[in-house]
N, CA, C and O of each residue as an XYZ file, in Angstrom:
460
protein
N      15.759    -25.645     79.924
C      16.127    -24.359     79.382
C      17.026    -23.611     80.358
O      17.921    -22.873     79.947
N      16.758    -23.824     81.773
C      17.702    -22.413     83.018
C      18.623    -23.732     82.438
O      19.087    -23.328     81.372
N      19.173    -25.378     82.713
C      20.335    -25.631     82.075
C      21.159    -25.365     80.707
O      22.200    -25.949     80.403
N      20.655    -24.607     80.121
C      21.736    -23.801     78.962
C      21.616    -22.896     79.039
O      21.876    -22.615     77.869
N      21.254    -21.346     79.796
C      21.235    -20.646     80.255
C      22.772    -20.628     81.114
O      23.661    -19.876     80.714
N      22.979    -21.485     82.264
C      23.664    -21.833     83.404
C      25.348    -21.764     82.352
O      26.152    -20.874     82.626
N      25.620    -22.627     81.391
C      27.089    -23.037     80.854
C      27.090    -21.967     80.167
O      28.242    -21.647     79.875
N      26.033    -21.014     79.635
C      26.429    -19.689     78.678
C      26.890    -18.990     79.693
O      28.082    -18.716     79.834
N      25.874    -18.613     80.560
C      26.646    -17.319     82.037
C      27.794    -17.584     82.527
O      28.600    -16.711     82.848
N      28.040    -19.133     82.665
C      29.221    -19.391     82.987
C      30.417    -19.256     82.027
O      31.493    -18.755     82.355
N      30.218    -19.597     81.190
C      31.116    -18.949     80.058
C      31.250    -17.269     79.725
O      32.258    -16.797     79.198
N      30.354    -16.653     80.024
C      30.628    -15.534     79.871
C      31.282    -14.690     80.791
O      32.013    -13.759     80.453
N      30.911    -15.151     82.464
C      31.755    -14.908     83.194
C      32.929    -15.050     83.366
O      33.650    -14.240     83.948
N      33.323    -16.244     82.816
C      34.993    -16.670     82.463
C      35.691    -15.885     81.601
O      36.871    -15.567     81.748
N      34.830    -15.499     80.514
C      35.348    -14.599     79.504
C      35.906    -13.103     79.945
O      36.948    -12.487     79.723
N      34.608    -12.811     80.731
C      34.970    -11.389     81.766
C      36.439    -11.790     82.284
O      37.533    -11.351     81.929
N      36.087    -12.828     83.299
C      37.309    -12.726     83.737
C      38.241    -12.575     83.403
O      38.899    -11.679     83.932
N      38.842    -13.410     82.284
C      39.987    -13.802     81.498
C      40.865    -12.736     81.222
O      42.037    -12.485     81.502
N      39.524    -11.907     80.286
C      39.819    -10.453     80.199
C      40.335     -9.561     81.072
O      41.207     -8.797     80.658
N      39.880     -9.484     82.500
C      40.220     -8.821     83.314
C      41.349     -9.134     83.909
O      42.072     -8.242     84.352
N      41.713    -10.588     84.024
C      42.874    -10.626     84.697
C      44.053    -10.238     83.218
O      45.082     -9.589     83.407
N      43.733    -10.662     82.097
C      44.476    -10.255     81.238
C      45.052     -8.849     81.236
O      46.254     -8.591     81.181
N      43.980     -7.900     81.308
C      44.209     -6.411     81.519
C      45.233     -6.061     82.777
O      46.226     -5.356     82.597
N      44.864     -6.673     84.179
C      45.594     -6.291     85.248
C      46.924     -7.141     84.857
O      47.962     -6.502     85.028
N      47.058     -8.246     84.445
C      48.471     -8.584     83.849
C      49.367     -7.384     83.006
O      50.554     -7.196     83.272
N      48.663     -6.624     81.989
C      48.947     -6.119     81.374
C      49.577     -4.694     81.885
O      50.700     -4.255     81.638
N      48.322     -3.974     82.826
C      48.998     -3.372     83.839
C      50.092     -3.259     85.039
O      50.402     -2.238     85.653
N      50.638     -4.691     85.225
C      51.223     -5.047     86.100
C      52.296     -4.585     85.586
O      53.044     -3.761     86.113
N      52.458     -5.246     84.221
C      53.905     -5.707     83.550
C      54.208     -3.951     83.044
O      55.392     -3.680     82.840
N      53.232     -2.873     82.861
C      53.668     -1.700     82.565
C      53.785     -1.186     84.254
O      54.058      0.014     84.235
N      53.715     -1.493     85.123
C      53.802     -0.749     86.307
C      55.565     -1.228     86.829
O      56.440     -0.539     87.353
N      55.562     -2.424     86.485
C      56.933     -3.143     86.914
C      58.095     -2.537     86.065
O      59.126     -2.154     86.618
N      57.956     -2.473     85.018
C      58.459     -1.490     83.632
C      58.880     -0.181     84.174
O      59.855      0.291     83.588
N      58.480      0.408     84.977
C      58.383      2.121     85.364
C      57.689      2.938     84.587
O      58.107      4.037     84.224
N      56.412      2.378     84.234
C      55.680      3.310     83.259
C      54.735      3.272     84.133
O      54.525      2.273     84.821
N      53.610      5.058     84.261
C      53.248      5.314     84.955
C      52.004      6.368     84.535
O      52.206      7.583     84.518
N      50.962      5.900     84.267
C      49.395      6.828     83.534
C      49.624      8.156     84.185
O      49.455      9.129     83.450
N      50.045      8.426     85.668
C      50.074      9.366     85.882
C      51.013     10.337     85.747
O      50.936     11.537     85.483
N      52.180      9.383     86.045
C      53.249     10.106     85.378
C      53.423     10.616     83.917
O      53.861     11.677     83.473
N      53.092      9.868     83.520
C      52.762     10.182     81.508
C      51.791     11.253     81.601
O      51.910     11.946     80.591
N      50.885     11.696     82.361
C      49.885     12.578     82.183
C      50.398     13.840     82.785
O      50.089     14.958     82.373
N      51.150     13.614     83.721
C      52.190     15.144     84.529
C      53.437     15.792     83.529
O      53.805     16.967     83.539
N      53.953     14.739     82.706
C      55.138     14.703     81.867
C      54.012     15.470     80.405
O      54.276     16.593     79.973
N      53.389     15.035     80.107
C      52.198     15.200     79.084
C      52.063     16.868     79.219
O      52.595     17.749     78.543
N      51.233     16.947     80.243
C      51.046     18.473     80.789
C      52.357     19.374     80.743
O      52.571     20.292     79.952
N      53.058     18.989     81.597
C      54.663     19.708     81.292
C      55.083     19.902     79.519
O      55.308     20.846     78.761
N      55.032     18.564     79.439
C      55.194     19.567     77.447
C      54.407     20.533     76.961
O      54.728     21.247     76.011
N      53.430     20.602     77.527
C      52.200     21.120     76.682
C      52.111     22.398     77.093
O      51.780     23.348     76.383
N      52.482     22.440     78.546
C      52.970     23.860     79.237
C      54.381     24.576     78.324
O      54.379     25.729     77.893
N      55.529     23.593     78.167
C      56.752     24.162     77.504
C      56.437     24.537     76.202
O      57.155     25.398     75.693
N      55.610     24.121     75.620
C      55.230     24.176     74.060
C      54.312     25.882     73.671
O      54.489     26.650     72.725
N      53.334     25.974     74.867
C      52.887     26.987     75.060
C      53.464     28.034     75.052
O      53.345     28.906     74.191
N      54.420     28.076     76.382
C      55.876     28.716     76.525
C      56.635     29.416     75.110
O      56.709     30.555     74.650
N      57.091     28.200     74.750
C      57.735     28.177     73.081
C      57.073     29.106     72.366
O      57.643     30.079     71.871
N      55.582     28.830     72.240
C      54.718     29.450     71.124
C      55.058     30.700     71.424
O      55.740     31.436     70.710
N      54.472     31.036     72.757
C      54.407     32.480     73.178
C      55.618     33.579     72.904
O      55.452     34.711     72.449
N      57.301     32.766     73.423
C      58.228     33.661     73.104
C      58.400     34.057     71.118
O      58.758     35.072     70.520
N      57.899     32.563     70.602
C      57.539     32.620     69.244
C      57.390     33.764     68.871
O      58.130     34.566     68.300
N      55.856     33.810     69.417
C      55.070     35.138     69.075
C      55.976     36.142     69.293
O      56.197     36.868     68.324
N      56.653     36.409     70.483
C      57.093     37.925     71.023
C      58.630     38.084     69.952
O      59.357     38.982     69.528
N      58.570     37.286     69.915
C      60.053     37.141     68.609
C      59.876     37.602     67.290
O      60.740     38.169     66.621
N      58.456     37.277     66.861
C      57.993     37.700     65.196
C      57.298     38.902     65.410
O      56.989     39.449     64.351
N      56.933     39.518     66.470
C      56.218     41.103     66.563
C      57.574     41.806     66.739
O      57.650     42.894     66.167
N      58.678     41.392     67.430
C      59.724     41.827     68.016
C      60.796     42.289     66.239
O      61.521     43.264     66.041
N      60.485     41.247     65.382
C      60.816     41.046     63.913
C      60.323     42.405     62.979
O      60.938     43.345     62.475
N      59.186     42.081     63.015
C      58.413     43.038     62.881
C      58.544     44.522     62.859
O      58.580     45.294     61.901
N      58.600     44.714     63.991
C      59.273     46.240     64.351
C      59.776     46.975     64.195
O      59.595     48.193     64.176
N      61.356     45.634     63.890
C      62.988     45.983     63.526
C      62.505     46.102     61.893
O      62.765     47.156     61.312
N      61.970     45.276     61.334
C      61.970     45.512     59.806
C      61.202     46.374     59.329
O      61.243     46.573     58.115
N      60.215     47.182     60.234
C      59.840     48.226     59.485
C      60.741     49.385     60.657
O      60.980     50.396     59.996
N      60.916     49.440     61.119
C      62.266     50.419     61.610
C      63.556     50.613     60.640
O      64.036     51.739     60.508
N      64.178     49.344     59.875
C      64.667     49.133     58.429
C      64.251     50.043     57.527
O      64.893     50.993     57.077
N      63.254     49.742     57.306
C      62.806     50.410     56.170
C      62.449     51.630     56.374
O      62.444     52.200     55.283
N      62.110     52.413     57.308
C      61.832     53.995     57.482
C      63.168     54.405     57.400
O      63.468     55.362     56.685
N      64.133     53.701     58.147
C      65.542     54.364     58.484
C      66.097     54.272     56.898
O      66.707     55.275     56.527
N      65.916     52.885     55.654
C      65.961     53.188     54.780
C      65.857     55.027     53.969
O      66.599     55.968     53.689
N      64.498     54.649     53.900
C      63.742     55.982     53.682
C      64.491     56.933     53.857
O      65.076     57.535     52.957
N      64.580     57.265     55.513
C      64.757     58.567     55.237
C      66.839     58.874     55.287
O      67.346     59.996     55.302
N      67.633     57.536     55.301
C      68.991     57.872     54.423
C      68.830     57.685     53.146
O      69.948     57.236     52.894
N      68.185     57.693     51.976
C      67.879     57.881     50.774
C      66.894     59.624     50.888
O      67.133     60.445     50.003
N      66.078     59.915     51.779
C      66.075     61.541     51.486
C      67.481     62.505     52.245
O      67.928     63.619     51.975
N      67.796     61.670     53.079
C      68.646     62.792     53.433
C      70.031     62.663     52.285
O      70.531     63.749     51.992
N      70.469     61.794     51.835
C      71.445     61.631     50.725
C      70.869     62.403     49.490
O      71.723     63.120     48.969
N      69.421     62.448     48.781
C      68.903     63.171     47.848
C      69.047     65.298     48.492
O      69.227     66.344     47.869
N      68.844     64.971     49.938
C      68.718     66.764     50.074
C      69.789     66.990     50.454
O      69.879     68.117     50.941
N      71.161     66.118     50.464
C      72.481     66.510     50.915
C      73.114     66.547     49.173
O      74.257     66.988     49.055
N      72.676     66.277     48.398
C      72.728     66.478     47.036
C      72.876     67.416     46.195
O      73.788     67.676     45.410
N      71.241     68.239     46.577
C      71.236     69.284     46.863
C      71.406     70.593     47.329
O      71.424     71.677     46.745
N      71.524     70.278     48.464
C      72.828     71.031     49.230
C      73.721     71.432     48.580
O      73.756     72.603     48.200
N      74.590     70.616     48.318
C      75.738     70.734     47.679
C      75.867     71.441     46.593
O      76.729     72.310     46.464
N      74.875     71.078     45.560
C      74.771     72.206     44.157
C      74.445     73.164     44.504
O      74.710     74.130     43.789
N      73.593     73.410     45.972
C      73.499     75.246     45.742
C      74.650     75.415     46.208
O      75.266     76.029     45.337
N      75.414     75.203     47.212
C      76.942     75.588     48.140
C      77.842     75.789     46.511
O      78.042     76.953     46.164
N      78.226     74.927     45.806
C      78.489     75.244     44.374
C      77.932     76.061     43.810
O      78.710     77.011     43.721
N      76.865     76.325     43.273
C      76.191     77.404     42.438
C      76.638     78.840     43.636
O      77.020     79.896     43.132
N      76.559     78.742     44.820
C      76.831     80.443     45.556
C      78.074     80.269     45.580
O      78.485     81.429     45.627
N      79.257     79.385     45.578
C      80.423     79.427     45.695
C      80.697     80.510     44.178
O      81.114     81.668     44.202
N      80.311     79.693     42.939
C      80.506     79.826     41.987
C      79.932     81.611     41.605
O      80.625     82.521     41.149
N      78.859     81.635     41.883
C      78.459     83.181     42.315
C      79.070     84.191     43.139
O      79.064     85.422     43.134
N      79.720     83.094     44.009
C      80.753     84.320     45.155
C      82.101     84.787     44.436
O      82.523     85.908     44.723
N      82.800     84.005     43.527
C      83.771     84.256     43.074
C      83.294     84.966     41.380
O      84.114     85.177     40.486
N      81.982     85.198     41.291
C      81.860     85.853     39.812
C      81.795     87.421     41.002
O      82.665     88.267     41.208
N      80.922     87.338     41.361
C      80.960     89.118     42.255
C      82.123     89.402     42.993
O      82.264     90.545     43.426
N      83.012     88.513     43.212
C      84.377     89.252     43.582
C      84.915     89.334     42.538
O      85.664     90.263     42.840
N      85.212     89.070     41.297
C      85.796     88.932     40.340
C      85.224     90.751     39.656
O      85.866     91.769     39.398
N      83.975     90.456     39.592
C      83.334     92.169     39.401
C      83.809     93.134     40.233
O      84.186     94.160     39.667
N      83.927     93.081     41.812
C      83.957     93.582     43.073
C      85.555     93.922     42.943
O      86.082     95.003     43.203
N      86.174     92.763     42.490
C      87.698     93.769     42.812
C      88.298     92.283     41.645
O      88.277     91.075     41.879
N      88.692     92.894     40.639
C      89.499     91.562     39.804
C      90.885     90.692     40.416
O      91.117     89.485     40.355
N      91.576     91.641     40.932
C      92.562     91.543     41.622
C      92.232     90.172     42.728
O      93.130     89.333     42.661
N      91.307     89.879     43.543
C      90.901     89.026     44.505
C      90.636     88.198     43.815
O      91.132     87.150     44.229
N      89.674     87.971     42.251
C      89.713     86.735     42.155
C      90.606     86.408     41.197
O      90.066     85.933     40.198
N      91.910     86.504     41.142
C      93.068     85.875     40.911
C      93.616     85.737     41.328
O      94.599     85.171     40.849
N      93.570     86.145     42.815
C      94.078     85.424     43.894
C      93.481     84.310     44.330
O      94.216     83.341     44.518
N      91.782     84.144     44.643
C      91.199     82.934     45.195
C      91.721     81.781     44.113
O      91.409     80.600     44.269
Protein backbone atom coordinates (compact mmCIF):
# COMPACT_ATOMS: atom_id res chain seq x y z
CA UNK A 1 0.00 0.00 0.00
CA UNK A 2 3.02 3.04 1.08
CA UNK A 3 4.08 1.53 -2.76
CA UNK A 4 1.08 3.29 -4.47
CA UNK A 5 0.98 5.90 -2.22
CA UNK A 6 4.91 6.65 -3.32
CA UNK A 7 4.07 6.99 -7.66
CA UNK A 8 0.77 9.12 -6.68
CA UNK A 9 2.99 11.77 -4.45
CA UNK A 10 5.32 11.50 -6.97
CA UNK A 11 3.11 12.38 -9.57
CA UNK A 12 1.61 14.97 -7.85
CA UNK A 13 4.68 16.62 -7.08
CA UNK A 14 5.59 16.68 -10.73
CA UNK A 15 2.34 18.13 -11.43
CA UNK A 16 3.12 21.00 -8.84
CA UNK A 17 6.03 21.40 -10.43
CA UNK A 18 5.20 21.51 -13.98
CA UNK A 19 2.82 24.03 -13.03
CA UNK A 20 5.14 26.12 -11.35
CA UNK A 21 7.78 26.19 -13.64
CA UNK A 22 5.05 26.76 -16.26
CA UNK A 23 3.87 29.91 -14.34
CA UNK A 24 7.56 31.32 -13.82
CA UNK A 25 7.96 30.65 -17.67
CA UNK A 26 5.03 32.57 -18.10
CA UNK A 27 6.28 35.31 -15.96
CA UNK A 28 9.53 35.41 -17.48
CA UNK A 29 8.28 35.82 -21.00
CA UNK A 30 5.93 38.91 -19.58
CA UNK A 31 8.97 40.39 -17.70
CA UNK A 32 11.27 40.08 -20.95
CA UNK A 33 8.22 41.73 -22.90
CA UNK A 34 8.47 45.01 -20.62
CA UNK A 35 5.39 44.28 -18.85
CA UNK A 36 5.48 44.99 -15.35
CA UNK A 37 2.56 44.05 -12.23
CA UNK A 38 3.96 46.92 -10.73
CA UNK A 39 4.18 49.09 -13.20
CA UNK A 40 0.57 48.28 -14.43
CA UNK A 41 -0.51 48.93 -10.84
CA UNK A 42 1.35 52.65 -10.64
CA UNK A 43 0.01 53.37 -14.34
CA UNK A 44 -3.51 51.83 -12.95
CA UNK A 45 -3.48 54.27 -9.95
CA UNK A 46 -2.40 57.25 -12.15
CA UNK A 47 -5.61 56.78 -14.28
CA UNK A 48 -7.72 56.43 -11.55
CA UNK A 49 -6.18 59.54 -9.96
CA UNK A 50 -6.71 61.46 -13.62
CA UNK A 51 -10.23 60.13 -13.86
CA UNK A 52 -11.01 61.46 -10.39
CA UNK A 53 -9.43 64.69 -11.47
CA UNK A 54 -11.76 64.64 -14.66
CA UNK A 55 -14.83 63.84 -12.54
CA UNK A 56 -14.16 66.56 -10.17
CA UNK A 57 -13.52 69.51 -12.79
CA UNK A 58 -16.79 67.66 -14.32
CA UNK A 59 -18.54 68.48 -11.37
CA UNK A 60 -17.19 72.18 -11.02
CA UNK A 61 -18.20 72.66 -14.76
CA UNK A 62 -22.03 71.52 -14.33
CA UNK A 63 -22.53 73.69 -10.92
CA UNK A 64 -20.46 76.34 -12.82
CA UNK A 65 -23.51 75.58 -15.78
CA UNK A 66 -25.84 75.85 -13.47
CA UNK A 67 -25.40 79.23 -12.22
CA UNK A 68 -24.95 80.79 -15.67
CA UNK A 69 -28.39 79.27 -16.63
CA UNK A 70 -30.25 80.41 -13.94
CA UNK A 71 -28.42 83.85 -14.09
CA UNK A 72 -30.09 83.49 -17.91
CA UNK A 73 -33.09 83.24 -16.85
CA UNK A 74 -33.47 85.97 -14.03
CA UNK A 75 -31.62 88.35 -16.44
CA UNK A 76 -34.38 86.98 -18.85
CA UNK A 77 -36.98 88.01 -16.38
CA UNK A 78 -36.21 90.96 -15.47
CA UNK A 79 -35.44 92.42 -19.52
CA UNK A 80 -39.02 91.27 -20.18
CA UNK A 81 -40.20 93.54 -16.92
CA UNK A 82 -38.15 96.23 -17.65
CA UNK A 83 -39.33 96.26 -21.54
CA UNK A 84 -43.17 95.78 -20.09
CA UNK A 85 -42.50 99.07 -17.51
CA UNK A 86 -40.56 100.93 -20.29
CA UNK A 87 -43.93 100.40 -22.16
CA UNK A 88 -45.50 101.97 -19.88
CA UNK A 89 -43.54 104.64 -19.43
CA UNK A 90 -43.96 105.64 -22.56
CA UNK A 91 -47.89 105.81 -22.68
CA UNK A 92 -47.92 107.98 -19.73
CA UNK A 93 -44.89 110.42 -21.34
CA UNK A 94 -47.67 110.32 -24.34
CA UNK A 95 -50.82 110.64 -22.43
CA UNK A 96 -48.92 114.04 -20.37
CA UNK A 97 -47.39 115.05 -23.62
CA UNK A 98 -50.80 114.83 -25.11
CA UNK A 99 -52.29 116.66 -21.94
CA UNK A 100 -49.48 119.26 -22.11
CA UNK A 101 -50.43 120.42 -25.45
CA UNK A 102 -54.45 120.25 -24.65
CA UNK A 103 -53.68 122.93 -21.54
CA UNK A 104 -51.54 125.02 -23.67
CA UNK A 105 -53.90 124.96 -26.33
CA UNK A 106 -56.59 126.26 -23.42
CA UNK A 107 -53.64 128.37 -21.78
CA UNK A 108 -52.83 130.41 -24.83
CA UNK A 109 -54.21 128.99 -28.47
CA UNK A 110 -51.68 130.84 -30.17
CA UNK A 111 -48.73 128.33 -28.63
CA UNK A 112 -50.36 125.42 -29.62
CA UNK A 113 -50.18 126.22 -33.20
CA UNK A 114 -47.08 126.84 -32.93
CA UNK A 115 -45.89 123.47 -31.07
Amino acid sequence: MNRRRRPLLVYAISALLALAFSYLCFELGRYRSGYSVLDHRRENATHRQLLADEQAVTEELRRQLAILETSREIDRETYAQVEANLGELQAQIQAQEEELVFYRGIVSPRMALQA
